[in-house]
C-alpha positions in Angstrom: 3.6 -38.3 -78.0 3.4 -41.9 -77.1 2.5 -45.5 -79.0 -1.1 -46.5 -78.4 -0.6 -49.0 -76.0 -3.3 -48.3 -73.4 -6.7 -49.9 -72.8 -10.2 -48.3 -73.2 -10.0 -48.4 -69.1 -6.8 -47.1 -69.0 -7.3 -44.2 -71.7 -10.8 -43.6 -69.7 -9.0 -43.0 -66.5 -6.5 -40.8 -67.7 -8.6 -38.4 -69.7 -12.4 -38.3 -68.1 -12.1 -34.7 -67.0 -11.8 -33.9 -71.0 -14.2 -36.1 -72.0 -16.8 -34.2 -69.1 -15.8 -31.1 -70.2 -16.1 -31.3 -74.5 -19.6 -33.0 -73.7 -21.1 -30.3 -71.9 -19.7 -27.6 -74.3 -21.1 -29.8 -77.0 -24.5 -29.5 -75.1 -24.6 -25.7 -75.4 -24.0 -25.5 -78.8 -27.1 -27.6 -78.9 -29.2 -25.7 -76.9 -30.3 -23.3 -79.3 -31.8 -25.6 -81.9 -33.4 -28.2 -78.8 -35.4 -24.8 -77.8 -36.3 -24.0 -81.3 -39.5 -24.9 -81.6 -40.9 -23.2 -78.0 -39.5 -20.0 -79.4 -41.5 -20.2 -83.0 -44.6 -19.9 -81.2 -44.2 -16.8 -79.2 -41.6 -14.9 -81.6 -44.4 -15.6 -84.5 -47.2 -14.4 -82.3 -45.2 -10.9 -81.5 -44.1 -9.9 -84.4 -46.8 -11.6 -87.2 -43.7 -14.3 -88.6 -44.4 -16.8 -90.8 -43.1 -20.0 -89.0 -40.4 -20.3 -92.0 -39.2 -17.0 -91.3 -39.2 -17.9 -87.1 -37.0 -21.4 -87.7 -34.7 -19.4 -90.6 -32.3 -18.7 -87.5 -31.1 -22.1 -87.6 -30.9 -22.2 -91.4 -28.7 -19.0 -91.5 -26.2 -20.6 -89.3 -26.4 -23.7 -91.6 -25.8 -22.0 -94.7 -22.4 -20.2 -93.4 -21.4 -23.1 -91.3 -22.2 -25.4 -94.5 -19.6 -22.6 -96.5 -16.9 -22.0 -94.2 -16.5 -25.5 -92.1 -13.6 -26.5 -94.1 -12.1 -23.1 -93.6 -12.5 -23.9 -90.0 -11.7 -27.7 -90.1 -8.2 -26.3 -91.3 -7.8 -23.9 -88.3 -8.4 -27.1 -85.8 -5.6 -28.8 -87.4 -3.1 -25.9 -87.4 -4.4 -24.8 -83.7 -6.1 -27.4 -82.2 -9.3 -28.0 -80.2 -9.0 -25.4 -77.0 -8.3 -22.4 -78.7 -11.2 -22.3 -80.7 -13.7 -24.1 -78.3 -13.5 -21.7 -75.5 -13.8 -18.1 -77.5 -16.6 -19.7 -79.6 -18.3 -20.5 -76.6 -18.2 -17.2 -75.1 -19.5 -15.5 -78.0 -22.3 -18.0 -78.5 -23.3 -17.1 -75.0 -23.2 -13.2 -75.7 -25.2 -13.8 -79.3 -27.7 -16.0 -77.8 -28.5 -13.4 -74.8 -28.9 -10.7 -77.6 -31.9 -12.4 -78.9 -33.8 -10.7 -76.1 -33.2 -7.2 -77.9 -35.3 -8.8 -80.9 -37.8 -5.5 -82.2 -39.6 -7.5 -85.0 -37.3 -6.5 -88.1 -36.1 -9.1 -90.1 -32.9 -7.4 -90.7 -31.8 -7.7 -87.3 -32.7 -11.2 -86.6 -30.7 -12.2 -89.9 -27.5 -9.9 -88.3 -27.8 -11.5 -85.1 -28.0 -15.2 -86.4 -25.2 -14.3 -89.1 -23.3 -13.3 -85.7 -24.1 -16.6 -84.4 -23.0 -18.7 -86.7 -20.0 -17.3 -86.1 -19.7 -19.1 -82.3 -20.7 -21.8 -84.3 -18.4 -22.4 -86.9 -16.1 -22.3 -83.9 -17.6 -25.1 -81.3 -19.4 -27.0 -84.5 -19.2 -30.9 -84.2 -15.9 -31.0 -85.5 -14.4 -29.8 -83.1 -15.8 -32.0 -80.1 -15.3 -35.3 -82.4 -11.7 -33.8 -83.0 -11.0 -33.4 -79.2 -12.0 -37.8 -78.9 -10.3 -38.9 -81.7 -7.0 -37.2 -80.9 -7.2 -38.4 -77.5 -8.6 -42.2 -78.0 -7.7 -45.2 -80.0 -9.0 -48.1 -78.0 -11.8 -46.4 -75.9 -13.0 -44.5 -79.7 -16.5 -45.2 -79.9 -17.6 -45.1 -76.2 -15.6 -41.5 -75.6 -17.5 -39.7 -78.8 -20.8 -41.3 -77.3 -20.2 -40.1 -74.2 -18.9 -36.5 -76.0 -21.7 -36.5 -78.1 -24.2 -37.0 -75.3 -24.3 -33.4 -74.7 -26.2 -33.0 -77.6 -28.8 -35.3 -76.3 -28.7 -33.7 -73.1 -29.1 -30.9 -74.3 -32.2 -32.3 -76.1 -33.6 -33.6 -73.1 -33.5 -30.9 -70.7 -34.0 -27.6 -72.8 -37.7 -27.9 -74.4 -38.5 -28.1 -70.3 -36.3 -25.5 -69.0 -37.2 -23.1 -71.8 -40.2 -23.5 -71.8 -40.5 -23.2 -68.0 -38.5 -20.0 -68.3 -40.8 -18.8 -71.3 -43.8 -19.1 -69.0 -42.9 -17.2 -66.3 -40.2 -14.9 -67.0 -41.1 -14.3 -71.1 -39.3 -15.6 -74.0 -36.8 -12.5 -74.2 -35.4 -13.2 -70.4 -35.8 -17.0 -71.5 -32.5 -16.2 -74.4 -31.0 -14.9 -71.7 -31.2 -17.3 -68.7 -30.1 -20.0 -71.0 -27.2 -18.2 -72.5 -25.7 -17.0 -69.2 -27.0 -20.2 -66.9 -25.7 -23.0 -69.4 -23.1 -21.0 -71.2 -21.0 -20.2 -67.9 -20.9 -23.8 -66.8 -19.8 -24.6 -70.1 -17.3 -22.1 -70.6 -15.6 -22.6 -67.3 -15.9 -26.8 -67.5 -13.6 -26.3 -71.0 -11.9 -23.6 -69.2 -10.3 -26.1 -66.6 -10.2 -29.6 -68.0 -10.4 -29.0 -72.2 -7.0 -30.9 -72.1 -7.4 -33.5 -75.1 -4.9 -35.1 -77.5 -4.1 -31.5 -79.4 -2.8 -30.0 -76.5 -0.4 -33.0 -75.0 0.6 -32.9 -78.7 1.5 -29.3 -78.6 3.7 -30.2 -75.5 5.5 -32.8 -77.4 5.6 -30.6 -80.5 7.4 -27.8 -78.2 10.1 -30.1 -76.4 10.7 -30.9 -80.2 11.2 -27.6 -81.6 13.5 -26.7 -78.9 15.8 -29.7 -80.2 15.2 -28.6 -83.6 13.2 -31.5 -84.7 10.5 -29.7 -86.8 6.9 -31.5 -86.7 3.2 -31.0 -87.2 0.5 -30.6 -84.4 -1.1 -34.4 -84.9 1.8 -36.7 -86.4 -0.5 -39.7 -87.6 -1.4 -41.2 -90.8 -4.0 -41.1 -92.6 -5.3 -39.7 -96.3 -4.7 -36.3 -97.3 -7.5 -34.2 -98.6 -7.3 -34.8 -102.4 -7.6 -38.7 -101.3 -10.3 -38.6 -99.7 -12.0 -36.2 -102.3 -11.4 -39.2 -104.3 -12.4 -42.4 -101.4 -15.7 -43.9 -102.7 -16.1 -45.1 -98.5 -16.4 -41.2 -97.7 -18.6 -40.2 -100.3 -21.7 -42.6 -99.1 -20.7 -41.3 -95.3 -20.8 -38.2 -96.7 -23.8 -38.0 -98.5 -26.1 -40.6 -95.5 -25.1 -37.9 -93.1 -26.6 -35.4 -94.9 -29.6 -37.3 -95.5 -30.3 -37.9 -92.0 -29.3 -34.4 -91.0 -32.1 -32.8 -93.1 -34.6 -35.0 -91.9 -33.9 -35.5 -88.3 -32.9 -31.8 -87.9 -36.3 -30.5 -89.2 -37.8 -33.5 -86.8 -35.9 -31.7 -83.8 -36.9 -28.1 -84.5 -40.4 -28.6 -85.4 -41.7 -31.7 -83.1 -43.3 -29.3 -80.4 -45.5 -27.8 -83.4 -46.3 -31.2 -84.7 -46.9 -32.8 -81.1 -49.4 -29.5 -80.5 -50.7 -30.0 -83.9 -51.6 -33.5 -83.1 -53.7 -32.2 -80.3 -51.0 -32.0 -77.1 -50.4 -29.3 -74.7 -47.0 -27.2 -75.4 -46.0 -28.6 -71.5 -46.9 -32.5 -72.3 -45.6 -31.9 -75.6 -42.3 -30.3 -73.3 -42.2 -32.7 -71.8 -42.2 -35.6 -73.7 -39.1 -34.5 -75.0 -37.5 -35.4 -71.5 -37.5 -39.2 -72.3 -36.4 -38.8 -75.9 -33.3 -36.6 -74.8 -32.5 -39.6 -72.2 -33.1 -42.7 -74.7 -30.6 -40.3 -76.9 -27.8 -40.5 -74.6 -28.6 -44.4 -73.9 -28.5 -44.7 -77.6 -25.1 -42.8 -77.9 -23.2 -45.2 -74.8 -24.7 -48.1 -76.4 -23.2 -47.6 -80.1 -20.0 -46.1 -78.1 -19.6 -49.8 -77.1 -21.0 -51.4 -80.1 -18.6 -49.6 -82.3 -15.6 -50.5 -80.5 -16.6 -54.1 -81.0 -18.5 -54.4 -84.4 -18.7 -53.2 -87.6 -19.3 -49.1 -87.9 -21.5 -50.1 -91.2 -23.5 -52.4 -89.5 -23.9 -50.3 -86.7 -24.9 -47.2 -88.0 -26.9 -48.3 -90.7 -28.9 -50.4 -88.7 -29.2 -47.8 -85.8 -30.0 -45.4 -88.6 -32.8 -47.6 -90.3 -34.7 -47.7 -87.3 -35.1 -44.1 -87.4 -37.9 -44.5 -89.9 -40.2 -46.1 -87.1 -40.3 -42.5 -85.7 -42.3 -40.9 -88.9 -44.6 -44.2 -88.9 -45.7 -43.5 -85.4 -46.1 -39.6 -85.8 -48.3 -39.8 -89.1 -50.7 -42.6 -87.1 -53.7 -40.8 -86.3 -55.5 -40.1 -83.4 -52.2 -41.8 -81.5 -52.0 -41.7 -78.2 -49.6 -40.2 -75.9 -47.6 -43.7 -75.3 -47.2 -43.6 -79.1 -45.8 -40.7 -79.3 -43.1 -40.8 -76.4 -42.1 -44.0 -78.1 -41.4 -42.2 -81.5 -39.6 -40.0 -79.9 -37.5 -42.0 -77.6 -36.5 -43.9 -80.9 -35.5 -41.1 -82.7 -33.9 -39.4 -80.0 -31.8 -43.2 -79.4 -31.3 -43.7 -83.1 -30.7 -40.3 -84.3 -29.0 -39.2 -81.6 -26.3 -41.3 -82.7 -25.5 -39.7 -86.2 -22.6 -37.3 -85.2 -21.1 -39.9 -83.3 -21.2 -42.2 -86.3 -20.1 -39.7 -88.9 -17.2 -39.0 -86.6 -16.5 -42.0 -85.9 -16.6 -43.4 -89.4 -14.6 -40.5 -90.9 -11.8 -41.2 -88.9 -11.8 -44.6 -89.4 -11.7 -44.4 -93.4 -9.7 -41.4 -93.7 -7.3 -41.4 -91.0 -6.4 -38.5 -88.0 -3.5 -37.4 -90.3 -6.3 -34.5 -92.0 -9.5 -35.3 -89.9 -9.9 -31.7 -88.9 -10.4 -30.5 -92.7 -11.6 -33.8 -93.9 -14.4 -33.7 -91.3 -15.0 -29.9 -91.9 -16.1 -30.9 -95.4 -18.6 -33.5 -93.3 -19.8 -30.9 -91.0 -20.1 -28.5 -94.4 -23.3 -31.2 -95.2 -23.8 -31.6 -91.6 -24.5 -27.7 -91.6 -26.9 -28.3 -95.0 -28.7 -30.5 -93.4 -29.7 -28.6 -90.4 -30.4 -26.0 -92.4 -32.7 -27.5 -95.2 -34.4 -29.7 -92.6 -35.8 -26.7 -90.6 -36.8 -24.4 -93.0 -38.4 -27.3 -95.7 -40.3 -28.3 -92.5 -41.6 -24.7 -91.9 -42.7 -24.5 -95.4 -44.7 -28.1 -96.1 -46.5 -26.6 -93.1 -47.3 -23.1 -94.9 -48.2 -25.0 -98.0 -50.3 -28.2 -97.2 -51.1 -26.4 -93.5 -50.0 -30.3 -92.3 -46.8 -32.0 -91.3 -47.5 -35.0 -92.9 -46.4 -34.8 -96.1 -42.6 -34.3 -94.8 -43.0 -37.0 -91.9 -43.8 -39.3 -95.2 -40.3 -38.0 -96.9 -38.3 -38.8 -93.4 -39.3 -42.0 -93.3 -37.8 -42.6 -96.9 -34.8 -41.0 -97.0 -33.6 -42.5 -93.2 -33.7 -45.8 -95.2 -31.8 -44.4 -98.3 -29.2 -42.9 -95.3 -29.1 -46.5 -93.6 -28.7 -48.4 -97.1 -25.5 -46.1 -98.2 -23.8 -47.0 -94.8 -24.9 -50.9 -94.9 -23.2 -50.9 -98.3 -19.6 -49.7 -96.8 -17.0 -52.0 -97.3 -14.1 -52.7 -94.6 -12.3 -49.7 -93.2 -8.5 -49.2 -93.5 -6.2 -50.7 -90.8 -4.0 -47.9 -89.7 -1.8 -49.4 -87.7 -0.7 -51.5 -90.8 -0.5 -48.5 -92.4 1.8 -47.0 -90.5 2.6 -45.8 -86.0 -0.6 -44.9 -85.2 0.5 -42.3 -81.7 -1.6 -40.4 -79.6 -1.3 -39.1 -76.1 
């Protein structure tokens, strides 16, 4: 390993193949909750579901990922990022395609989703954020944006394609077009150029060993885990992330249903998540560049304020299509941004020394999140047969989320702290 003495342009240059590959693994793992809400309607009609027990998939996933992330957080420490992206993306592929053997018992669907969140403990968020931050120092900000924009493209161009492939070839041959089609390109992308800081590290760590210098996979500073158990900084991160999870998650899943509710067509309502998905990755560049020159606090809670326009727009009545893209776009720009800032900031207060099981405990309330958000939006809709009483809760508790991460004070200075290295 080497001192950080490159430039953003210079670390760009040298590692753009990884940064291409993580994001479009990162976009398949986001593929499944993007389509969602096209597959609620049709899975519900079939077999006579409630629409909580349709979106519980995504919950399930939550509630095991939210369990075992630190577990797992661990593992990307002791192993790095490679060999547990590229398995877990395989097996997401095989689980998703199994979907299409769905024969209305609840039992199976619960099996199959348990088997999924297997695939997704493994390619989870920590693991992309993981593969940046090992790999950047000065170039940070703008390489999880561009990592992280797979989620947004994923965001973008699903609700179309799936419903597209729901139309004409059913929604059982749709699980399995988009597990085979988007999970091969992603599989063979990390395949070839999954090469980030991890693995250059396990070089170094080998031409060490054979000179008997013993040393750990990532030799950087930063808090262990009891400190940062006890840092008041990651405790607001911690608790604003899972804040915005629950409500922007639930948004994601269940915006077809409330754009159809609202009196759209399930295509227009398709495809107005197009633009959203786009202003998402726009969003993500952007704070990539404004968080390598300002800030994270300011950033991110300001970013994540403006979230609450979104729920404003949706509970206006009788609001017109122009209205509605625009809430969108700003939730897809703002929101789209809160993996990248919890990444972002939880390497920047607690150090790369134990980010993989420091962040697992972040992606532990990342997983609660998703999973609360989808299922409580599934059921305000069964009770009060209406959306708007949980659109009314998202536009309170995004400000609560931006307020805890306005209040932030300075982050640590590492490189005071001690050699910050990467490769």
């Amino acid at each position: 390993m080497v001192e950080a003495k490159m430039t953003a342009a210079q670390e760009f240059r040298r590692h753009w193949p990884m940064v291409v590959a993580a994001a479009i693994g990162f976009s398949f793992t986001s593929v499944i909750t993007a389509a969602t809400g096209l597959f609620i309607g049709p899975i519900s009609k079939e077999f006579g579901w409630s629409r909580a027990l349709t979106s519980s998939g995504v919950s399930i996933t939550a509630v095991l990922v939210f369990i075992f992330s630190p577990l797992f957080g661990v593992f990307i420490d002791k192993w790095g990022v490679r060999r547990m992206a590229i398995p877990g993306l395989v097996l997401m592929a095989m689980v998703m395609a199994s979907l299409a053997l769905l024969d209305g018992s609840p039992w199976q669907w619960f099996a199959i989703w348990t088997v999924y969140s297997v695939a997704a403990l493994m390619t989870k968020s920590t693991v992309w954020t993981a593969s940046a931050n090992s790999t950047f120092t000065a170039g940070r900000g703008l390489a999880l944006g561009l990592v992280l924009s797979g989620s947004a493209l994923a965001q973008a161009f699903t609700p179309i394609i799936a419903e597209y492939l729901i139309r004409m070839e059913g929604w059982r041959m749709a699980f399995v077009w988009l597990a085979v089609g988007w999970g091969s390109l992603a599989v063979l992308m990390c395949l070839f150029w999954l090469r980030d800081g991890y693995e250059i590290s396990r070089k170094a760590q080998k031409a060490e060993a054979a000179q008997g210098i013993s040393s750990t996979l990532l030799d950087v500073p930063g808090l262990t885990v009891p400190e940062a158990l006890r840092d008041p900084a990651l405790w607001r991160i911690a608790i604003s992330t899972f804040v915005i999870m629950t409500v922007t998650i639930g948004l994601v899943v269940h915006q077809i249903p409330i754009l159809t509710e609202a009196g759209f067509s399930r295509e227009t309502a398709a495809f107005y998540a197009l633009p959203a998905g786009l202003s998402g990755i726009a969003g993500k560049l952007i704070t990539g560049w404004l968080l390598d020159r300002f800030p994270a606090r300011w950033v991110g809670g300001l970013t994540i304020g403006a979230t609450s326009i979104t729920f404003l727009l949706l509970l206006t009545p009788g609001a017109p299509g122009w209205a509605m893209v625009t809430a969108l776009m700003i939730n897809g720009y703002a929101g789209g941004t809160k993996l990248q800032l919890v990444g972002y900031l939880t390497a920047a207060y607690s150090g790369m020394r134990k980010f993989g099981a420091i962040f697992g405990l972040m992606a532990s309330l990342i997983a609660a999140g998703s999973g609360l958000g989808p299922v409580a939006g599934g059921l305000i809709y069964d009770i009060w047969n209406s959306y708007a009483p949980g659109l009314w809760a998202g536009f309170a508790l995004t400000l609560i989320s931006a307020l805890l991460l306005l209040g932030l004070g300075p982050y640590p200075d590492w490189d005071r702290k001690g050699t910050v290295r990467v490769s």
